[in-house]
C-alpha positions in Angstrom: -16.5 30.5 -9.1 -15.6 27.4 -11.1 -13.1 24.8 -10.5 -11.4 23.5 -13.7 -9.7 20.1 -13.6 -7.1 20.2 -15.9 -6.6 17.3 -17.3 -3.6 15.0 -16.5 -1.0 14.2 -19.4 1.5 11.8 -19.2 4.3 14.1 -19.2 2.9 15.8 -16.3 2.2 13.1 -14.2 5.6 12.1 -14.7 7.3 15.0 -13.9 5.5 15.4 -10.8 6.7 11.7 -10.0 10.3 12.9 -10.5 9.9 15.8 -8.0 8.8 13.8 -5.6 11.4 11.3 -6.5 14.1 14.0 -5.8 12.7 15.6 -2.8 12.2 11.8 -1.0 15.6 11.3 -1.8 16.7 14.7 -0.7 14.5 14.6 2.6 16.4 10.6 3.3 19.5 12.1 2.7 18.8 14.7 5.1 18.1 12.4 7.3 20.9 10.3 7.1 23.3 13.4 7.3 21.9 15.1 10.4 22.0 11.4 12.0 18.4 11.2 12.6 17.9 7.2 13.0 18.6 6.4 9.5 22.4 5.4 8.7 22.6 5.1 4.9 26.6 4.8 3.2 25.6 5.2 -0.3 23.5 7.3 -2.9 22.8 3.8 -3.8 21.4 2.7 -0.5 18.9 6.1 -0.4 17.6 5.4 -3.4 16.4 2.1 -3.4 14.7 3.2 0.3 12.8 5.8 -1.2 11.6 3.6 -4.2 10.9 0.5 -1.7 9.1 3.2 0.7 7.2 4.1 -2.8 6.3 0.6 -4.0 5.0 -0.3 -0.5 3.1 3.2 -0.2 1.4 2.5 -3.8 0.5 -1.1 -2.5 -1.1 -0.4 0.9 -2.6 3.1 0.6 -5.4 1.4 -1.3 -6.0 -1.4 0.7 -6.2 0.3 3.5 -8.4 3.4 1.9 -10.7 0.6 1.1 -10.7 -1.3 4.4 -11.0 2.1 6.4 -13.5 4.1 4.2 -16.8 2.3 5.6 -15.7 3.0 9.2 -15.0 6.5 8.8 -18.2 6.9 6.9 -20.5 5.2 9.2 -18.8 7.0 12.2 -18.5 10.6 11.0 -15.1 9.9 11.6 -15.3 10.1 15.3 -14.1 6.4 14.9 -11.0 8.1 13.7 -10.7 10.3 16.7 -11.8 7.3 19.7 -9.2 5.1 17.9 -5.9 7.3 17.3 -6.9 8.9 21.3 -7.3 5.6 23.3 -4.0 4.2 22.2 
């Protein structure tokens, strides 16, 4: 059985980025509401955390992919395991 990779359009990729746009900003208003450690007073407020928490995610997830990569190759990722177990 063959896997097709569709390819990627513009429109789609950006209509996935709005779904997850809404559903961030529906799970932080969750949040806020059910009083979980997040007090937010404004629409306003949740949306710039969820595009902050986006900018920062889009910044670091590839630094550290590319700091972390080697390690977990050269380990088997048992690295992985000894580090997230002894702390």
């Amino acid at each position: 059985m063959e896997i097709f990779k569709e390819k990627q359009t513009p429109r789609r990729s950006f209509r996935r980025s709005l779904i997850v746009l809404i559903g961030n900003i529906i799970g932080i208003y969750l949040i806020g509401f059910l009083g979980l450690g997040i007090k937010l007073s404004s629409f306003d407020d949740i949306l710039l955390l969820v595009l902050f928490i986006g900018l920062v995610n889009s910044i670091l997830w590839p630094i550290l992919t590319r700091i972390a990569m080697p390690f977990l190759v050269l380990t088997f990722g048992f690295g992985a395991l000894i580090l997230r177990n002894s702390s």
